[in-house]
Every structure is written in C-alpha cells, then in structure tokens.
C-alpha positions as CSV (number, residue, x, y, z in Angstrom):
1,X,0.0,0.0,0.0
2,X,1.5,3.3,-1.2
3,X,1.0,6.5,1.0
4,X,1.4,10.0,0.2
5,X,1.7,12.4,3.0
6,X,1.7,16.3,2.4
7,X,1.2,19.5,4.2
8,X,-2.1,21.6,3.4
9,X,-2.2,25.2,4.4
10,X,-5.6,26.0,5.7
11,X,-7.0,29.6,4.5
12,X,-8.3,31.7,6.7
13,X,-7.7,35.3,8.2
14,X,-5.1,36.0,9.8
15,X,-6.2,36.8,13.4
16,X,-9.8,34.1,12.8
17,X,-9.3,31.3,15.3
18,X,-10.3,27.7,14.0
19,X,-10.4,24.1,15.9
20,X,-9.9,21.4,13.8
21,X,-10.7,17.6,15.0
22,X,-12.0,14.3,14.4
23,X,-15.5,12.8,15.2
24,X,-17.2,9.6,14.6
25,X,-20.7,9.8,13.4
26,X,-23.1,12.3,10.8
27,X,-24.8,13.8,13.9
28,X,-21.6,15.7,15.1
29,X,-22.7,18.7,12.8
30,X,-25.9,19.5,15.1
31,X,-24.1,18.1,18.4
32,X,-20.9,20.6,18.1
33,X,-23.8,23.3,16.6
34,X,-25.1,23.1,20.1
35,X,-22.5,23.2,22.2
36,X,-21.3,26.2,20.4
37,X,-24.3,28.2,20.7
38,X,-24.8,27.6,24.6
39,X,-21.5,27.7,25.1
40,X,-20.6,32.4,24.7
41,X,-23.6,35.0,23.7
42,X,-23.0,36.4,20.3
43,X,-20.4,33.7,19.1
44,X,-20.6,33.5,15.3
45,X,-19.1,30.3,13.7
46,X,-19.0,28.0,11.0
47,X,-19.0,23.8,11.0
48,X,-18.1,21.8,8.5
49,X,-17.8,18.0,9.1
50,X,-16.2,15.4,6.7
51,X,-18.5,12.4,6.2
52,X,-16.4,9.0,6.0
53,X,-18.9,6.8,4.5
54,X,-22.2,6.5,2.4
55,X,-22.3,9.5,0.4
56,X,-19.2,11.0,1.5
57,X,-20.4,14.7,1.8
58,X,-19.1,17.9,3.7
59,X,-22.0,18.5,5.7
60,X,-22.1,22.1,7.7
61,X,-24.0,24.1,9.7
62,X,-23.2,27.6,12.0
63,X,-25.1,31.0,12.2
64,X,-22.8,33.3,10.2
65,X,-22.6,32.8,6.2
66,X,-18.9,33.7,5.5
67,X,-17.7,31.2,8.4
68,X,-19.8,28.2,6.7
69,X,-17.9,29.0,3.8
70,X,-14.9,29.5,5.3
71,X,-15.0,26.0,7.0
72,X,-16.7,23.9,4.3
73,X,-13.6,25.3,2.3
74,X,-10.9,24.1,4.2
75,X,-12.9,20.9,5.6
76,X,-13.0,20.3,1.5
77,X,-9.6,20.8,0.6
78,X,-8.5,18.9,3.5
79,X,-10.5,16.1,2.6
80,X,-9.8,13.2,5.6
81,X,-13.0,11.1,6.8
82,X,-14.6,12.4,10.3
83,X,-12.9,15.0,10.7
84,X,-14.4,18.5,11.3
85,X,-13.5,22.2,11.2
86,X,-14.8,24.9,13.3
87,X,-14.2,28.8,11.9
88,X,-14.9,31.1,15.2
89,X,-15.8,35.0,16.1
90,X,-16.4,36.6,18.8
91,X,-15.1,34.0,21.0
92,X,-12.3,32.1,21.5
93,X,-10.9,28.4,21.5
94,X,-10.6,28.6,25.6
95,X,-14.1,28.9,25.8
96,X,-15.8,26.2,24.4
97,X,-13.1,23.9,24.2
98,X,-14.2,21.5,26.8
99,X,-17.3,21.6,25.4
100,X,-16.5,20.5,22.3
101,X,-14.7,17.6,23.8
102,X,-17.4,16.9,25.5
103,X,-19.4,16.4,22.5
104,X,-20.2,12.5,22.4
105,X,-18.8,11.7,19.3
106,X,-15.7,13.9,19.0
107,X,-12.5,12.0,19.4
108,X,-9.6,14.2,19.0
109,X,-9.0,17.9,18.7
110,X,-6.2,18.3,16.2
111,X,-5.6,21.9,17.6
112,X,-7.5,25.1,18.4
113,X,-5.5,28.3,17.0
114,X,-5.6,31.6,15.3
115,X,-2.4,30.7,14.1
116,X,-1.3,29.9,10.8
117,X,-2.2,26.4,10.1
118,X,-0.6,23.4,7.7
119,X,-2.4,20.6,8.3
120,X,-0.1,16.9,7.7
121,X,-2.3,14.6,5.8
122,X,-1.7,11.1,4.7
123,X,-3.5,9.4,1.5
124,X,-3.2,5.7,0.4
125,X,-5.9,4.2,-2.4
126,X,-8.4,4.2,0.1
127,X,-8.8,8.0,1.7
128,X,-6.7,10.5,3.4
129,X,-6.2,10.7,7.2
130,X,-4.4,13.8,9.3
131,X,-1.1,12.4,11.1
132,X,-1.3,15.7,12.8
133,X,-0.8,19.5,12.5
134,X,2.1,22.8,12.3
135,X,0.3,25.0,14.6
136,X,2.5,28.3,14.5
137,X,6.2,29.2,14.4
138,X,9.0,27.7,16.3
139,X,10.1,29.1,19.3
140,X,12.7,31.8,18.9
141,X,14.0,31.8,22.7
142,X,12.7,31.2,26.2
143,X,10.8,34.1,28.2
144,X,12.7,36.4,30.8
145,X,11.2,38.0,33.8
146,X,10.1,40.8,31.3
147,X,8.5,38.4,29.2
148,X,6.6,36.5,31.8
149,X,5.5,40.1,33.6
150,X,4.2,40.8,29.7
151,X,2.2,37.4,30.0
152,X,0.5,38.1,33.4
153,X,-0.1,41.6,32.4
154,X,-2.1,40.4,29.0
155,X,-3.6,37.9,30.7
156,X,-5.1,40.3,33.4
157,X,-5.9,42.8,30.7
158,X,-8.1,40.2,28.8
159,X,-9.9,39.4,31.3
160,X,-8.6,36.1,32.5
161,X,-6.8,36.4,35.6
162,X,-7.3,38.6,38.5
C-alpha cells in the first residue's frame, strides 16, 4: 500500500481562530452546533464535518454565512473522513473547548489556534487521514522575567486572571 503524506495550508484570516478535530458519526454537525451556541452569547461560527462513508459529503452548519464557507472550504480541501473544522468569532478556543470535547462523538481535537495552520495529511488508495498539525512558528528563545511580567499583564488585561 503506497502513501502519500503532504502538508495543506488552511485559508483563513489572519487573526480568525479555527479548531480542527475528528468525530465519529453524521450527527456531530448539530451536536458541536449546540454546544457552540450555549456555550458564549453572540459567538458566530462556522461547521463543517467530513463524512467517512455512504455519500461521502461535507456536511455544515453555524449562524454566520462567510464562516460556513470559510469552514466547508478548508474541511473540502483537507478532505480526511470524520474530521471536522470549526471557523470562530467573537469567542475564543478557551471557551468552548471542553465543550466541544465533551461532545459524544468527538474524538480528537487536532488543535485550536488563530495561528497559521498546515495541516499533515496522509493518503493511500483508500482515503486521506491527518497524522497531525504545524500550529505556529517555532520558538525563537525562552521568556525572561520581562516576558513572563508581559504574559500576566495580558492575561489580566483580557480578562482572564485577576
């Protein structure tokens, strides 16, 4: 069995945060739809969800037009069975997280980033699976006492620490 593995960029604004993961059955579209919307007032998103069998369809779902689009897109051109891709506003990855996880049929988050995103996918005859993600850039040094003051600080300023 031959395999194939490349790196696909996903497209999406620069500062748009995404989570990309893998579920297990056609219902995840209105299961993860739920979660979101309970989950922060006013959050805008797009699902899409790769179907693995049957008819083999990106089916989506979400309450803002441009972030369907935006995640049927990149669930498309990453093309692996049961996996799904979630395009976010006005919220962010730490606050639905868990609840997404929590979502009966998810299996695996792949990551949850605004960062810029190549996604490692394998293919043989059969499909294409994700081995895994490049979340980011590499890490140009380790933080000094002005760094970590800069980290409290913004965390504090955002709202999540005292």
């Amino acid at each position: 069995m031959e395999l194939k593995i490349r790196a696909l960029k996903v497209d999406k604004p620069e500062d748009m945060n995404v989570i990309i993961g893998q579920a297990h059955f056609i219902k995840t579209v209105e299961d993860i739809y739920e979660a979101l919307i309970e989950a922060v007032p006013g959050i805008k998103f797009g699902i899409a969800f790769c179907e693995a069998s049957g008819k083999c369809l990106v089916r989506f779902d979400g309450n803002d037009d441009n972030l369907k689009k935006l995640a049927v897109d990149n669930a498309f051109k990453i093309g692996c069975g049961h996996t799904f891709f979630i395009a976010l506003k006005n919220a962010y990855p730490v606050n639905i997280l868990n609840r997404i996880k929590n979502v009966s049929e998810v299996c695996n988050i792949f990551c949850a980033t605004a960062n810029p995103i190549d996604v490692i996918v394998v293919d043989n005859e059969r499909g294409r699976g994700i081995l895994g993600v490049i979340d980011g850039s590499m890490p140009k040094g380790v933080e000094d006492a002005k760094e970590i003051l800069w980290r409290t600080d913004l965390l504090k300023n955002i709202g999540y620490k005292r």
